[in-house]
C-alpha positions as CSV (number, residue, x, y, z in Angstrom):
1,X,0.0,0.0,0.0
2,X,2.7,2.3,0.8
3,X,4.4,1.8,-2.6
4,X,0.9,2.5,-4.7
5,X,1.2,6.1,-2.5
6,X,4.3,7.1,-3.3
7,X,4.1,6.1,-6.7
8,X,0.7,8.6,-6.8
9,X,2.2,11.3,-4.7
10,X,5.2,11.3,-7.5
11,X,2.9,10.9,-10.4
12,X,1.2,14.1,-8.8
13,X,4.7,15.8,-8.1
14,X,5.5,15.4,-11.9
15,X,2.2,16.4,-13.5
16,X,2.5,19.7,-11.6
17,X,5.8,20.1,-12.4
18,X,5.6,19.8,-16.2
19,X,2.0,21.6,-16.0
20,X,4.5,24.9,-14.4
21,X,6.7,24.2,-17.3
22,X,4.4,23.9,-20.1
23,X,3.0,27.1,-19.0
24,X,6.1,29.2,-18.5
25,X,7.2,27.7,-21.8
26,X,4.2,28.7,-23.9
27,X,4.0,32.1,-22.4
28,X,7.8,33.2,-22.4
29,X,9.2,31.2,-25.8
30,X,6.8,32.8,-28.7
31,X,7.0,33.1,-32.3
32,X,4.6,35.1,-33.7
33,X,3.0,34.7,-37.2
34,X,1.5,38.0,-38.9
35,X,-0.9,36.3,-40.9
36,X,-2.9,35.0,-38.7
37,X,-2.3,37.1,-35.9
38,X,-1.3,33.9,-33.9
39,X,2.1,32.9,-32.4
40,X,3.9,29.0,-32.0
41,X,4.7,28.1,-28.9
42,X,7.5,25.6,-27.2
43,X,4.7,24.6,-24.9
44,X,3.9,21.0,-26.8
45,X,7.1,20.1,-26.6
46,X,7.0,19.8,-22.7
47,X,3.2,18.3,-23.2
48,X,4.6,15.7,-25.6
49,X,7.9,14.8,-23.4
50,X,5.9,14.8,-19.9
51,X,3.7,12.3,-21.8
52,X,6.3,9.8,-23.1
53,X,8.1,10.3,-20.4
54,X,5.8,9.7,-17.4
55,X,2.5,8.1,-19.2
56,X,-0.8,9.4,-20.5
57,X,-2.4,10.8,-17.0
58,X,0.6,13.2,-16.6
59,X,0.8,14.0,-20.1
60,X,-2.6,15.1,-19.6
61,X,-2.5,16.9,-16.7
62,X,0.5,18.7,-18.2
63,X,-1.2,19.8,-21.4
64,X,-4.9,20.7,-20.2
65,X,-3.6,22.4,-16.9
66,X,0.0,24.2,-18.3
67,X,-1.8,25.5,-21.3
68,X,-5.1,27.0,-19.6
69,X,-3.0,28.4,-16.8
70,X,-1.2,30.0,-20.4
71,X,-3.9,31.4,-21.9
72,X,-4.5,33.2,-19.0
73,X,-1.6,34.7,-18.4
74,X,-1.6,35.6,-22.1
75,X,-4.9,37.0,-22.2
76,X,-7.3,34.5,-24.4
77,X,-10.0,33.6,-20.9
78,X,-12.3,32.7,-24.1
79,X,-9.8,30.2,-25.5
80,X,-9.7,28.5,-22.2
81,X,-11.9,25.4,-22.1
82,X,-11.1,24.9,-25.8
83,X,-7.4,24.7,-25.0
84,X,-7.9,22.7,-21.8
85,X,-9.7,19.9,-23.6
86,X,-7.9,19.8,-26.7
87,X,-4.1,20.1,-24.7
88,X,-4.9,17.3,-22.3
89,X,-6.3,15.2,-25.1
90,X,-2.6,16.1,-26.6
91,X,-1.4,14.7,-23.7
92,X,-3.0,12.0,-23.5
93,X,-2.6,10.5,-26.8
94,X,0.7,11.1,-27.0
C-alpha cells in the first residue's frame, strides 16, 4: 500500500511540475505569425515529453492544466476550455 502512495504522490509531483513548465514555456518562448495574428509556442514540446516520459495521466494533466493556466496569463479567458480539452487530449494521446 505504501508503494501504490508514493508512486501517486510522484505521479502528482510530476504532472505539476511539467504543468508549471508547459505554462512558463508557452508564455515566455513565442514566435509570432503576422498572418494570422497567432504565435507558435514551445509549450507542446514539454506536453509531448511529460507524456512519453511519465505516461498518459501526466501527459494530460500537463497539457490541459499548463496551457489554460497560459492562456491566462496571455490574455485569451475565451480560449480556455477549448485549449484545456484539446491540450490534455494532446497529452494523452501522446
Amino acid at each position: 500500500m505504501l508503494k501504490k502512495k508514493n508512486s501517486l504522490t510522484l505521479k502528482l509531483s510530476l504532472a505539476s511540475i511539467f504543468a508549471a513548465l508547459t505554462t512558463i514555456s508557452t508564455v515566455i518562448i513565442q514566435i509570432p505569425i503576422p498572418a494570422t495574428g497567432g504565435y507558435i509556442n514551445v509549450g507542446d514540446a514539454m506536453i509531448f515529453t511529460s507524456a512519453l516520459l511519465f505516461g498518459p495521466m501526466v501527459g494530460a494533466f500537463a497539457g490541459g492544466i499548463g496551457s489554460a493556466v497560459a492562456d491566462i496569463f496571455l490574455g485569451y479567458p475565451a480560449f480556455l476550455p477549448h485549449t484545456f480539452v484539446i491540450k490534455g487530449l494532446e497529452g494523452f494521446v501522446a
